[in-house]
C-alpha positions as CSV (number, residue, x, y, z in Angstrom):
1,X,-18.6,32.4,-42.1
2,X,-16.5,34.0,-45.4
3,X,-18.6,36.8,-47.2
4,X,-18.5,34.6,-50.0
5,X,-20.9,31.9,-48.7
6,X,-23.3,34.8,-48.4
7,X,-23.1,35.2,-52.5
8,X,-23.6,31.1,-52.7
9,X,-26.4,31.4,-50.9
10,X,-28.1,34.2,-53.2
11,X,-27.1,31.9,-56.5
12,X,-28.7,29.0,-55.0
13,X,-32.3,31.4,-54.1
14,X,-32.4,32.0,-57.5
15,X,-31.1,28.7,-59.9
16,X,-30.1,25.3,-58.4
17,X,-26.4,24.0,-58.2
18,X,-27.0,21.6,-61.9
19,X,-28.4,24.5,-63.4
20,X,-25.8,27.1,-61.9
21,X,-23.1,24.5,-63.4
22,X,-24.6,24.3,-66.7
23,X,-24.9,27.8,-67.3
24,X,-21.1,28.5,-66.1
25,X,-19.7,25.9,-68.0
26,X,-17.9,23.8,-65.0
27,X,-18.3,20.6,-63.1
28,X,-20.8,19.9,-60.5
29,X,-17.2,19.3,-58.4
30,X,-16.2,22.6,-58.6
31,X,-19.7,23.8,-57.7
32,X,-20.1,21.4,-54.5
33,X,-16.5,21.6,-53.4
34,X,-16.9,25.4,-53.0
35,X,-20.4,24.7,-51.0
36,X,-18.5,22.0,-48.8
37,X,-15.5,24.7,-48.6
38,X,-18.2,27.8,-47.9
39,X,-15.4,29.7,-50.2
40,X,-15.9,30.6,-53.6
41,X,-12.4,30.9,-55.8
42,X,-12.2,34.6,-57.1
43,X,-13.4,33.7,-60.7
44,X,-16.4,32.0,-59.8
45,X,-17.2,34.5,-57.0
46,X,-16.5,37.0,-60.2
47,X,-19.4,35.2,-62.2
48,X,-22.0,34.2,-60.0
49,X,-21.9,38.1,-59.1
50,X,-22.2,39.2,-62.5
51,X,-25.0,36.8,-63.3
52,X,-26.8,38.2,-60.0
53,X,-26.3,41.3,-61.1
54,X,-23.8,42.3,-57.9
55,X,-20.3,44.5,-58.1
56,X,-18.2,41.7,-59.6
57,X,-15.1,43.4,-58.4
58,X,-16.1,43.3,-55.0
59,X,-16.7,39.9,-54.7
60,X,-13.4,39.1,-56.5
61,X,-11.6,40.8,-54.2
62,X,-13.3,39.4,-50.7
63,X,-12.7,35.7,-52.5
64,X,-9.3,36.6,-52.9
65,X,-9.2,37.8,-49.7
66,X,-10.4,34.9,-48.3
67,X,-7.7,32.7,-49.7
68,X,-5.0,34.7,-47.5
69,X,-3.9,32.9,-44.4
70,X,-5.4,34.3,-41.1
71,X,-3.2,37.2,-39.5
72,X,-3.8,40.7,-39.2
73,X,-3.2,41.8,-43.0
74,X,-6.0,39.9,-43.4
75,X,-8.5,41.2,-41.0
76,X,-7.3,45.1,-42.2
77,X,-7.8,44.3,-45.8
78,X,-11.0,42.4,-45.0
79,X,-12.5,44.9,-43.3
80,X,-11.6,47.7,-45.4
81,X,-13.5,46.2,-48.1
82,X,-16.2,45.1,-46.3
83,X,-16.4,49.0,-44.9
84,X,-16.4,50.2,-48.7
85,X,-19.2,47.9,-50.2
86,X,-21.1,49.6,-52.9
């Protein structure tokens, strides 16, 4: 599972996905192809932490993270930051 299925799951406790689109200003695509994909895209990882009031550097850089291709640069940068969450 990536980390940033985790912060999906804490937007969608709090606000549905209509109401999480509306306020962000983007399509109910973009909001259910990230739930089909269990990946967020770093700038919406970026707001959905600042509107939960999480370290919105953090979850920018595990979404871009994510993005990379497996391989072992990967796993060491992953679990660096994962190591070093506030």
């Amino acid at each position: 599972m990536n980390q940033t299925s985790l912060l999906l799951e804490r937007a969608l406790k709090k606000k549905n996905a209509a109401a999480w689109c509306r306020e962000l200003n983007i399509s109910r695509s973009t909001f259910s192809m990230a739930k089909k994909k269990g990946q967020l895209s770093p700038a919406l990882a970026g707001c959905l932490a600042m509107k939960l009031g999480e370290d919105r550097n953090h979850w920018i850089a595990l979404a871009a993270i994510e993005t990379e291709r497996e391989g072992p640069l990967k796993e060491q940068m992953l679990q660096a930051l994962l190591h070093t969450k506030p």
